[in-house]
VEXMIMAR-211862 format. One record per residue (C-alpha): x, y, z; residue number from 1. Coordinates in pm, whole numbers. Each point is the difference from the previous one (the first is absolute). Layout:
N
{X = X	Y = Y	Z = Z	resi = NUM}
...
//
This chain:
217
{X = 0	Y = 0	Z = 0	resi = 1}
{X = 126	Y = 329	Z = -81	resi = 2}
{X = -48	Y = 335	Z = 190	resi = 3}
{X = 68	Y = 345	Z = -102	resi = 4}
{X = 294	Y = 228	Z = 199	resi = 5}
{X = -81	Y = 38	Z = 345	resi = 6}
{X = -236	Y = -222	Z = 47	resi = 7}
{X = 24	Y = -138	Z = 375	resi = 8}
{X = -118	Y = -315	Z = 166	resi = 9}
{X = -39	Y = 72	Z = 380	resi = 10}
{X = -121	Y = -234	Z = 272	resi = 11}
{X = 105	Y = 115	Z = 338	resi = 12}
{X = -231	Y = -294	Z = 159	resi = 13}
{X = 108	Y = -258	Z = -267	resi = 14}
{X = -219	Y = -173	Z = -292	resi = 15}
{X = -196	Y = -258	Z = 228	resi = 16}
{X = 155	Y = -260	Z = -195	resi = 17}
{X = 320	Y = -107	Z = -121	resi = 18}
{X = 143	Y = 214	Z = -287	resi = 19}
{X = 255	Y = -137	Z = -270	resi = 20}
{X = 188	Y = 312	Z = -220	resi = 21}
{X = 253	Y = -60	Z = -260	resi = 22}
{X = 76	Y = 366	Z = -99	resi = 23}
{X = 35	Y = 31	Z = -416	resi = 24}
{X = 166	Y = 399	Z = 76	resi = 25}
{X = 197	Y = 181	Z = 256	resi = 26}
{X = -205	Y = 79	Z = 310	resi = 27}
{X = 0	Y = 203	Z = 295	resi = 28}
{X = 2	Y = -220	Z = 344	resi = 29}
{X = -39	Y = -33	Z = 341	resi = 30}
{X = -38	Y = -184	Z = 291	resi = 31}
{X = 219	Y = -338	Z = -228	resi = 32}
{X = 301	Y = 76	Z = 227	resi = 33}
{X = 260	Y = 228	Z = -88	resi = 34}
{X = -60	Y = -21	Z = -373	resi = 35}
{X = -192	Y = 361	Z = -72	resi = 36}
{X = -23	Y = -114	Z = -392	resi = 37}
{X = -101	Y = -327	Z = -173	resi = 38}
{X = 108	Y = -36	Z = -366	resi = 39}
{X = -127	Y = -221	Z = -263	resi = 40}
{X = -44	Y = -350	Z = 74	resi = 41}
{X = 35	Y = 67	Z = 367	resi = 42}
{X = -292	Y = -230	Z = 202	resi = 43}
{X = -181	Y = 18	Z = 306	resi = 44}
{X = -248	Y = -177	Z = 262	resi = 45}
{X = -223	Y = 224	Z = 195	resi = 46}
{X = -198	Y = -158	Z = 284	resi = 47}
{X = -363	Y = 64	Z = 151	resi = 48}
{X = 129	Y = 269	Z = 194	resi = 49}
{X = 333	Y = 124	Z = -132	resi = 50}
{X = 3	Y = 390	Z = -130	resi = 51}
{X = -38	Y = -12	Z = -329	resi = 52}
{X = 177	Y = 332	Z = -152	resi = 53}
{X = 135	Y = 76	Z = -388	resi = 54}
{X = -1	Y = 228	Z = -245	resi = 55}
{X = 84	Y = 29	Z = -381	resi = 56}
{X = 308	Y = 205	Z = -120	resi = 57}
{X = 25	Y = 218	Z = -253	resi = 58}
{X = -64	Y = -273	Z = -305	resi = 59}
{X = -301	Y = -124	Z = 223	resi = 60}
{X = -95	Y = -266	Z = 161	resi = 61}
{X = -48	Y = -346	Z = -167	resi = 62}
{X = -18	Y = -354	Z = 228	resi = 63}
{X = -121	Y = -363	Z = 20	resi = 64}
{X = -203	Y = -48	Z = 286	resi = 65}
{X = -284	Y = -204	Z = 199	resi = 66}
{X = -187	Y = -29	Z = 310	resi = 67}
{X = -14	Y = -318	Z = 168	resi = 68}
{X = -211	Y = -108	Z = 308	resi = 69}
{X = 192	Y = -335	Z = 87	resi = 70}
{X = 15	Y = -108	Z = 402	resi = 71}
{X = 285	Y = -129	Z = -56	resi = 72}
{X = 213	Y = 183	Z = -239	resi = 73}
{X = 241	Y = 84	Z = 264	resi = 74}
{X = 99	Y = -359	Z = 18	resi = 75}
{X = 43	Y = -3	Z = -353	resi = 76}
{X = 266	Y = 319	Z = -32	resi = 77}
{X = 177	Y = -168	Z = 320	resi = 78}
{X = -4	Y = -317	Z = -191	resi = 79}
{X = 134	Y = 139	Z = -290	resi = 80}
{X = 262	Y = 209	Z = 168	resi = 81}
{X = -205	Y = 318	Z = -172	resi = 82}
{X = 14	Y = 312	Z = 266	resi = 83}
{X = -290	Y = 200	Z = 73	resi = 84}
{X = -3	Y = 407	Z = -3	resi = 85}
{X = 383	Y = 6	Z = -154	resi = 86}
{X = 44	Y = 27	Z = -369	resi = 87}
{X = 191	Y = -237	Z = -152	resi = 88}
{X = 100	Y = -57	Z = -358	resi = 89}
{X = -55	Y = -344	Z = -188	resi = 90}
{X = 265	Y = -125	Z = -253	resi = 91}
{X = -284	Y = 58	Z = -291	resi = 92}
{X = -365	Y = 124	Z = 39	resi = 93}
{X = -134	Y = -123	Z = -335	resi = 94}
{X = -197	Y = -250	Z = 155	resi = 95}
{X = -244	Y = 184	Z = 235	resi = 96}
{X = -233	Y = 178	Z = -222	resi = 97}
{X = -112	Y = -319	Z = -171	resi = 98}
{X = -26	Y = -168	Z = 320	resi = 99}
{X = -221	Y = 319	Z = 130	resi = 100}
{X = -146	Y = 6	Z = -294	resi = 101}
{X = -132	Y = -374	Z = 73	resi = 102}
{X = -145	Y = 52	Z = 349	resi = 103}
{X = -195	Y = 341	Z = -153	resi = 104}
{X = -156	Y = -257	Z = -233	resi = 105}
{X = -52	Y = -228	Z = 261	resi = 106}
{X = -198	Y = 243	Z = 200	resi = 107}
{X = -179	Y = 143	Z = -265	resi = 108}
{X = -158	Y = -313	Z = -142	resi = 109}
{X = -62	Y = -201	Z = 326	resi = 110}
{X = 11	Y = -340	Z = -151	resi = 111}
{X = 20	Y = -250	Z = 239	resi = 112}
{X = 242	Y = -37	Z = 245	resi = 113}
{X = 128	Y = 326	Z = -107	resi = 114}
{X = 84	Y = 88	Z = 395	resi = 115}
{X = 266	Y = -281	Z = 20	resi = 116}
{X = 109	Y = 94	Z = -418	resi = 117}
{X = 108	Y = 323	Z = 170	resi = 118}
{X = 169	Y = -128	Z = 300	resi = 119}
{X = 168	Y = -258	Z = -225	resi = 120}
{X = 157	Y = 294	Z = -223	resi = 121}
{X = 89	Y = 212	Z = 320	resi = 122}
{X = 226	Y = -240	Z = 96	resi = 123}
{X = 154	Y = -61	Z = -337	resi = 124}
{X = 63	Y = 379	Z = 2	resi = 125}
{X = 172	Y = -27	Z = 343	resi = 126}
{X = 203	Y = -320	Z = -115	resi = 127}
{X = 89	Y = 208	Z = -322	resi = 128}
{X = 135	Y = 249	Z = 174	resi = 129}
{X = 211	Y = -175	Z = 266	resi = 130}
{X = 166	Y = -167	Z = -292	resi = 131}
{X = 39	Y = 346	Z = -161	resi = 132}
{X = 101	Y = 147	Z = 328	resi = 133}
{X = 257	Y = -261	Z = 135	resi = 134}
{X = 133	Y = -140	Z = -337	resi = 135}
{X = 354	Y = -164	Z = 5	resi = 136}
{X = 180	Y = 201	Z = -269	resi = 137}
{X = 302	Y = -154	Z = -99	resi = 138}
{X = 317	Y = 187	Z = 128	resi = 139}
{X = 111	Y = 277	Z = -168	resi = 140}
{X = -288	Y = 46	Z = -234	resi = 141}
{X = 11	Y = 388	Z = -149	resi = 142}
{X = -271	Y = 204	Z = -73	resi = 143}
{X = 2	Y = -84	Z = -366	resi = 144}
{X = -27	Y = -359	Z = 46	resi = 145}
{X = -273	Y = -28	Z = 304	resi = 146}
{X = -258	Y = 192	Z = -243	resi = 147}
{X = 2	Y = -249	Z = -243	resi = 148}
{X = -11	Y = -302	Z = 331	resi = 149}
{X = -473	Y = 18	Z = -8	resi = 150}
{X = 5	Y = -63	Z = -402	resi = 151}
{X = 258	Y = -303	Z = 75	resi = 152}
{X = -223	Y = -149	Z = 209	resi = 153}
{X = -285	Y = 50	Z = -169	resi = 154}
{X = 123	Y = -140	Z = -280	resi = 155}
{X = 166	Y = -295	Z = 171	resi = 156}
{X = -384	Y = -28	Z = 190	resi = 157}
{X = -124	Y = -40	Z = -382	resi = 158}
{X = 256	Y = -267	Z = -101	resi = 159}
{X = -91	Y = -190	Z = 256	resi = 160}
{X = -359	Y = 21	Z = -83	resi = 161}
{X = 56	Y = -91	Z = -373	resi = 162}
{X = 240	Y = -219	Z = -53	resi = 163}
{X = -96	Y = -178	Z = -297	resi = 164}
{X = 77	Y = 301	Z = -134	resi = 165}
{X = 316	Y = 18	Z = -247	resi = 166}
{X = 185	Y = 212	Z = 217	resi = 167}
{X = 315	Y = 131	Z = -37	resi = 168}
{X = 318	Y = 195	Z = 74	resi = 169}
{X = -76	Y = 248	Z = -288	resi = 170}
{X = -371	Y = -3	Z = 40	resi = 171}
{X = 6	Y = 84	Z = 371	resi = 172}
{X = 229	Y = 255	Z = -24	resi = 173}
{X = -211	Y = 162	Z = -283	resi = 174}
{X = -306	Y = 6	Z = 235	resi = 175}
{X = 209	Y = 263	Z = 281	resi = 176}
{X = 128	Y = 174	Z = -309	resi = 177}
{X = 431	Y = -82	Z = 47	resi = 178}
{X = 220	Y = -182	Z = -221	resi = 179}
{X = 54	Y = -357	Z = 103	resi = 180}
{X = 313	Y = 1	Z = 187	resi = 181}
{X = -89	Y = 329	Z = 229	resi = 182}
{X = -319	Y = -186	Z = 63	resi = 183}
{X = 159	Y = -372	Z = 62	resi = 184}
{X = 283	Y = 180	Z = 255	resi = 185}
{X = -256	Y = 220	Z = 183	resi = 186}
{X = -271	Y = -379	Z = -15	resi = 187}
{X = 340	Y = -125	Z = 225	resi = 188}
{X = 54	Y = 272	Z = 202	resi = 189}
{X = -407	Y = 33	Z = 92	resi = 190}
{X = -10	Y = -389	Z = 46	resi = 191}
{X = 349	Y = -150	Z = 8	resi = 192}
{X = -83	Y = -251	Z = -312	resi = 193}
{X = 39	Y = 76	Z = -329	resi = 194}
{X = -367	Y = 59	Z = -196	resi = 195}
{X = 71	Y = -344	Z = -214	resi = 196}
{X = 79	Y = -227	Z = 323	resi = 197}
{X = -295	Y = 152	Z = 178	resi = 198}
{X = -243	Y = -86	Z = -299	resi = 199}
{X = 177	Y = -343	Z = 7	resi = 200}
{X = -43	Y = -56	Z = 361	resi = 201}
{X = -407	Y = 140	Z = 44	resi = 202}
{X = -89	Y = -313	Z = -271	resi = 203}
{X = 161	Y = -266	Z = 148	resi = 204}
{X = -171	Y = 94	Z = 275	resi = 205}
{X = -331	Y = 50	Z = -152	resi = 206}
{X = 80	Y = -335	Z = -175	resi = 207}
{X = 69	Y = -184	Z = 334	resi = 208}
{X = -303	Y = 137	Z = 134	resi = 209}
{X = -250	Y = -150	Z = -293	resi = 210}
{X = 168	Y = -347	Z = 22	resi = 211}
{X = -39	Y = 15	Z = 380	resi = 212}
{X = -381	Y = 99	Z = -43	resi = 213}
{X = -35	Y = -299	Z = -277	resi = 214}
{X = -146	Y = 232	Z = -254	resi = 215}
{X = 288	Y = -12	Z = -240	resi = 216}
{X = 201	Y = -249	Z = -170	resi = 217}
//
């Protein structure tokens, strides 16, 4: 959602509610800490009765957001190792508005059991962002290199999921958009296998699995 300059969000009392933000644009803060500013991509967990204070800078003010009212969404952040009222800034926010996007649906439609659909894709949100949150970067990753890490896995997610697929070298590194050797150093470097081996090793074990389950020759 996207606000014009100025625009403020002030709860003194808190929301009632727990509140989920992922700011899209620099932001005026408060009571998150020392932090007076949040910039894009930043996050934050409100609860019931946290002060609830922001407002947009000069370029506005543009966020991904929901209200939740979940007895036991506290667990949940403590579970996940998510903190509460302190803004903290996920690896890669890209998937939060579909998953928001989802529960709005959910909500709006009211199919049937849509109560526990939401409560199902709160806590893949929270699980999301722990991994986003507390990923194990390899050692000495640069800038450069870590932005590229969320397409990698994506893309490795997607092998994985297709793997009668004529993969290859040359035709994975086309879909991130590098030449074949930056993308099978960087595969090895994300992963510590080469692209090739990896492939290799995710259909034997596919294959292992259908002769276990006796549903393949």
């Amino acid at each position: 959602m996207t606000h014009p300059a100025g625009f403020t969000v002030n709860r003194p009392q808190g929301s009632g509610c727990w509140v989920f933000v992922c700011f899209r644009s620099p932001v005026q803060i408060r009571h998150c800490g020392p932090r007076t500013e949040a910039q894009p991509g930043d996050c934050i967990w409100y609860a019931p009765d946290s002060p609830v204070w922001y407002r947009g800078a000069t370029v506005g003010l543009s966020n991904d957001w929901f209200h939740l009212h979940h007895d036991g969404c506290g667990d949940l952040l403590a579970h996940y190792h998510l903190p509460v009222q302190t803004l903290f800034r996920p690896f890669h926010v890209d998937f939060i508005a579909p998953l928001i996007n989802r529960m709005q649906d959910e909500v709006m439609l009211q199919r049937p059991h849509w109560p526990e659909a939401v409560g199902l894709l709160t806590e893949e949100l929270m699980l999301l962002l722990s991994r986003a949150v507390h990923l194990d970067l390899p050692d000495g990753l640069s800038t450069a290199e870590a932005a590229h890490l969320p397409r990698f896995a994506a893309l490795r997610t997607e092998i994985v999921q297709n793997l009668d697929q004529p993969w290859s070298t040359n035709s994975m590194a086309a879909r991130i958009n590098l030449s074949p050797p930056r993308f099978s150093a960087l595969y090895r470097r994300f992963f510590g296998i080469s692209p090739r081996q990896d492939l290799i090793n995710a259909r034997l074990h596919l294959a292992k699995e259908l002769l276990h389950s006796g549903g393949a020759t």
